[in-house]
N, C-alpha and C positions, 0 to 999 in steps of 0.2 A: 923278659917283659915286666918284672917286677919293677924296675926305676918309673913306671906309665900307671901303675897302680897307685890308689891312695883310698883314705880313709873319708868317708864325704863327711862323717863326725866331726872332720879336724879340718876339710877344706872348705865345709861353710861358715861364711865369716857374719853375725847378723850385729848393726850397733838402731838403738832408739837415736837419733840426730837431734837433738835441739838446738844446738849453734854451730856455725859453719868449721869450728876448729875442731867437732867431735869427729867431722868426717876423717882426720890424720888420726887422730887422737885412739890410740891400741887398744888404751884401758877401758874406754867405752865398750868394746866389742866383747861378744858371747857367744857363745857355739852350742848345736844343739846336743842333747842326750840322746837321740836315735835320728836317724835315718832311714830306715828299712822299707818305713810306706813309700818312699818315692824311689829309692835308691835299690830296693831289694836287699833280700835275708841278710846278704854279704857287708853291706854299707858301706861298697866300694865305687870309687869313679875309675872309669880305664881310658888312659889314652892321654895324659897331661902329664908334666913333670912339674912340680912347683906351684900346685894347683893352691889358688885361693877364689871361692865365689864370692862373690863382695853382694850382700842384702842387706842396705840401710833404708831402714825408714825413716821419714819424718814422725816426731816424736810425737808428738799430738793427733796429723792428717791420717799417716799412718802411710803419704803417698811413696812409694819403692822406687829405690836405684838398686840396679841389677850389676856386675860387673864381672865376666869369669877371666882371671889373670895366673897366667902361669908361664914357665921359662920355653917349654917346646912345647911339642905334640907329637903325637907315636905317626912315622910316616905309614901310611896305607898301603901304598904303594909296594913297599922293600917287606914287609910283616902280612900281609893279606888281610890286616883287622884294621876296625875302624873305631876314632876314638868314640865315646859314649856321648851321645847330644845331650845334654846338659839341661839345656831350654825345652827341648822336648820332655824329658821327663819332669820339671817344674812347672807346665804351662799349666796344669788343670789345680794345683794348688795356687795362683799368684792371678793377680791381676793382669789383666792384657794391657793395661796402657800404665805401663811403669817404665820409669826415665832410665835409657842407657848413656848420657851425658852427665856428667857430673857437675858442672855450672848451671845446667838446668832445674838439677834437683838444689842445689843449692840456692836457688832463690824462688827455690820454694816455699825455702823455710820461714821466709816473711810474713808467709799467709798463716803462718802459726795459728798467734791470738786470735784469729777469727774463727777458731774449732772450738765447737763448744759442746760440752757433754751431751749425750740425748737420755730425752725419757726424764723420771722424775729423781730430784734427789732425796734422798730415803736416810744418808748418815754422813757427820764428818766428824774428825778427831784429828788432833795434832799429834806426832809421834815425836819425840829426839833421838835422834843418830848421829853417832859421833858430834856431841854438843850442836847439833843443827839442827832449830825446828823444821820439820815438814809438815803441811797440811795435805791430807788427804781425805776425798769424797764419794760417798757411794751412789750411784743411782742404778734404778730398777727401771729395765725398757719392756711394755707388752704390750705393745700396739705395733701393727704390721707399718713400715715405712722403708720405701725406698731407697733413700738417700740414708738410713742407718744401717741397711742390711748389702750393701757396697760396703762400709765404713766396718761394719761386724765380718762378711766375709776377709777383709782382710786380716781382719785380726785374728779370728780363729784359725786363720793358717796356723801358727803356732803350735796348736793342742800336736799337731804331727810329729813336731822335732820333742815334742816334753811328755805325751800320756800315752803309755800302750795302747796299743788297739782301738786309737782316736777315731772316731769320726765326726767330721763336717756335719753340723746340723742342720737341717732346712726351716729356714724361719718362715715358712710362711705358714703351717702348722700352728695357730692361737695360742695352743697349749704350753709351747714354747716361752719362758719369761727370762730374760738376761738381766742379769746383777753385772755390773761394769765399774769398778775402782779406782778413782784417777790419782796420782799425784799433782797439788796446783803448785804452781812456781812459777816466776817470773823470768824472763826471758832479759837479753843485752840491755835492751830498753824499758828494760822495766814493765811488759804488757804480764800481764794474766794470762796464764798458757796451763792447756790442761792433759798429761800425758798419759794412757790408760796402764796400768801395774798390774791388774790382771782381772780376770770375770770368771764367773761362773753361770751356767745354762740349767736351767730348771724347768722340769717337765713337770705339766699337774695332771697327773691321774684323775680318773672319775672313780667317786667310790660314790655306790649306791645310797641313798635317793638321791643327793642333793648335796652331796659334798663333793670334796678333790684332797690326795693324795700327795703334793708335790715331791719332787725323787730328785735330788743332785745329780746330775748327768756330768758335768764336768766341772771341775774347780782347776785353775791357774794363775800362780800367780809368776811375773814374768822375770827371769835371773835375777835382771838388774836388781830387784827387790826384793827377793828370797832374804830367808833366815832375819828380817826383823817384826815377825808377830802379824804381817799383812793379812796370811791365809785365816787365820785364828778370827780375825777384826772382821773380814767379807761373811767369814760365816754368822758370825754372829749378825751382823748386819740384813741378811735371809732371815735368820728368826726373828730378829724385830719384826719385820717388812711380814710376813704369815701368823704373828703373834696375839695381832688385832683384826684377823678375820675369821668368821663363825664359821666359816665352811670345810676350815681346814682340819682333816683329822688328825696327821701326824709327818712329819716330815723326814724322809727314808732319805739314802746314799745307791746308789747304783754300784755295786762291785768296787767299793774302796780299796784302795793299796794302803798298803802299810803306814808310809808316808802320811797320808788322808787321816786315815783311823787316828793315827796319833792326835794329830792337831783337834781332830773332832772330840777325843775322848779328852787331850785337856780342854778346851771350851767347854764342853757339856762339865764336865768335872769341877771346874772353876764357877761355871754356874749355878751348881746345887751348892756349892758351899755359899753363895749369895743367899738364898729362899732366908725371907724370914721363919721359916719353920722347921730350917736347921736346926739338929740336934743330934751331936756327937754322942751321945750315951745311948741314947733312941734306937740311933741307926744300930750302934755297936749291937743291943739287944734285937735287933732287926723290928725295931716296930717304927717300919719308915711311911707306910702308908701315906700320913698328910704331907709328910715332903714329897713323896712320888706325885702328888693327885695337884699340887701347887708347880713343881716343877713341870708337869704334861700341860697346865693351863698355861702358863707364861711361856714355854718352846716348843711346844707342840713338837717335844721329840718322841719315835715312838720305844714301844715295851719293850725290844728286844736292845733296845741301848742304854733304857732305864737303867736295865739289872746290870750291863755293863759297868757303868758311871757308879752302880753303887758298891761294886766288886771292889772295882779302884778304891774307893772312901775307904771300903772296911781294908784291906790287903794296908794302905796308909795306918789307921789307926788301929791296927792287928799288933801283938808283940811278939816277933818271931822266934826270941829268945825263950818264949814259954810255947811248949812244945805242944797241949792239949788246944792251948789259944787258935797257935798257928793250924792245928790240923783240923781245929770246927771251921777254920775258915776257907783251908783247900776243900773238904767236902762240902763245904757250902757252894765253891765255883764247880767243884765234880756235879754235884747233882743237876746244875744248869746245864754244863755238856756231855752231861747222859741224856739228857731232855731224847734227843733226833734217834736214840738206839734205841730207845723202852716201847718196843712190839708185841703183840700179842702173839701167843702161840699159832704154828703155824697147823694146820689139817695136819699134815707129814707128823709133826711132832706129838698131835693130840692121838694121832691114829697106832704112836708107839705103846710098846709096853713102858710103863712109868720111870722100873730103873734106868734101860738104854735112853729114856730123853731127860731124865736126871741128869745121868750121866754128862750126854750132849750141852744142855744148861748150865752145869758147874766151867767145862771145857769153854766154854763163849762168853759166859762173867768172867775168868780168868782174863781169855784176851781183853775185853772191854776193860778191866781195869788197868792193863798196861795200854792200852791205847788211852786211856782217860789221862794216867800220868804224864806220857809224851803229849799230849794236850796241852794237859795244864802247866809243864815247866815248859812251854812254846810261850804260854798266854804272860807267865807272871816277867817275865823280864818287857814284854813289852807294858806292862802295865805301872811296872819300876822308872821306866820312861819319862813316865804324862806325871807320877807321885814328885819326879824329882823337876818337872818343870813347874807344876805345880807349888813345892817348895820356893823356889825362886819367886815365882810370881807376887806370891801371898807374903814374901818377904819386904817384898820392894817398898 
């Protein structure tokens, strides 16, 4: 039964369409990184030989052509098993009125230029790629609507094939505010056509009296446009957009991946080296105070990613060929993650005789310092990372 097996990672086929020749066009196409929420553990389809699902959207509407193609199908009949319905396990992720015709969806695409972003626009910048200008736009949506939240359900289908343990959010919750990033580009005839690159959903917490919290829920930005500085740009684009409002205390991340952290820790990183109240010798001597107190007012980012951001700086301008340098500088990030272990004695222990919880004391610092080390050489190569794009950066 193995030849009826396959991989649904590699038999879903998804391209963005902006002109009728993307629809043949291979290079266009991207597949996702999981499958598992719709597909199960396994991320397998059974019952097709040669399987390819065909999900193109319209690159702007976002409107879907579905298409499941492959050479046979496992007879039922002669094996007693039935292939896997397909459409059944996609229907609660996808729009119900998406084209199984392909001439249909195809002149669709006409209706392009008349998609136009929602909500307000908040940032744009031009990037070069491969000596080609691209313009692209930010805008921030937080007003309950209709006809955007069709338009945002389809699009957050995506977070399932790209973020662990995604889920769909319900926009009818206020609290809810979408950052949405377009790329603009012109279409055969030259109209203004606006295609989304990726978004991110932000929740705003109530923090007591009279403020809010906002917390990153999701960030994405969509293949096609991976690895040219997009994710970097949308975040920063969020801190402008809560930079000029009084309410805001500080702006948190929900369970970041690795991935995430990085781009966050160079943004925020590239950003302190901005503050007019940088100072390399300051920091080096750790008297960062007015830059910490200038950087929380401009990115209302909070405490726990300050000390971060300032870790990176010093580990950068650290010299690890000098051996006393480099190790005032590891005990300066040890002491940050000893923070969560330093407990007060416990009853059990105050109720011992002094040598046996000596004793106990010595044996528990011991472990805590080798877990502090396997910590901290986890911590420094990723923070080698954000130092060496940051290089690049500040070089350009």
């Amino acid at each position: 039964m193995e030849q009826y097996i396959v991989s649904s990672n590699s038999a879903l086929e998804f391209k963005l369409v902006r002109k009728p020749s993307d629809i043949n066009d291979a290079k266009v196409a991207f597949y996702p990184d999981m499958t598992y929420q719709v597909f199960g553990n396994m991320e397998k389809i059974f019952g097709y030989k040669d399987l390819v699902v065909k999900m193109y959207y319209a690159a702007c509407s976002l409107k879907l052509y579905i298409n499941i193609k492959y050479s046979s199908k496992v007879d039922s009949e002669k094996f007693g098993m039935n292939p896997d319905n397909i459409m059944e396990k996609l229907k609660d992720y996808i729009t119900p009125n998406f084209h199984s015709n392909i001439d249909v969806f195809e002149k669709c695409l006409e209706d392009e230029p008349s998609i136009k972003p929602y909500g307000n626009q908040l940032d744009q910048f031009i990037l070069n790629h491969n000596e080609e200008n691209k313009k692209f736009e930010v805008y921030v949506i937080e007003d309950e609507n209709t006809e955007f939240k069709e338009y945002f359900n389809q699009l957050q289908t995506f977070v399932l094939w790209y973020i662990d343990s995604s889920n769909i959010i319900d926009f009818d919750d206020s609290k809810w505010k979408i950052f949405i990033m377009y790329e603009v580009f012109k279409n055969e005839n030259g109209d203004l056509c606006y295609t989304p690159v990726g978004y991110s959903t932000i929740y705003e917490y109530y923090a007591y009296p009279d403020k809010i919290r906002p917390r990153i829920s999701q960030m994405l930005i969509l293949p096609p446009f991976q690895r040219k500085g997009l994710c970097a740009k949308l975040l920063n684009s969020i801190y402008k957009h809560y930079a000029t409002k009084s309410d805001v205390i500080d702006i948190t991340v929900e369970s970041p991946n690795d991935e995430f952290q990085l781009v966050r820790d160079f943004v925020d990183v590239t950003n302190f080296h901005s503050l007019k109240t940088f100072d390399e010798e300051k920091l080096k001597n750790l008297q960062y105070q007015e830059m910490v107190k200038e950087f929380k007012n401009l990115y209302k980012i909070n405490q726990k990613q300050v000390r971060r951001v300032i870790e990176i700086i010093l580990l950068k301008i650290t010299n690890r060929q000098n051996k006393d340098e480099y190790e005032k500088y590891k005990k300066f990030v040890k002491t940050r993650l000893n923070w969560p272990f330093q407990k007060k004695p416990t009853k059990l222990m105050l109720a011992m005789p002094a040598e046996e919880a000596e004793k106990i004391q010595k044996a528990d610092a011991i472990v805590k310092l080798e877990d502090l080390d396997i910590e901290y050489n986890e911590l420094e190569p990723s923070y080698d990372k954000v130092i060496k794009r940051l290089e690049v950066s500040l070089s350009v």
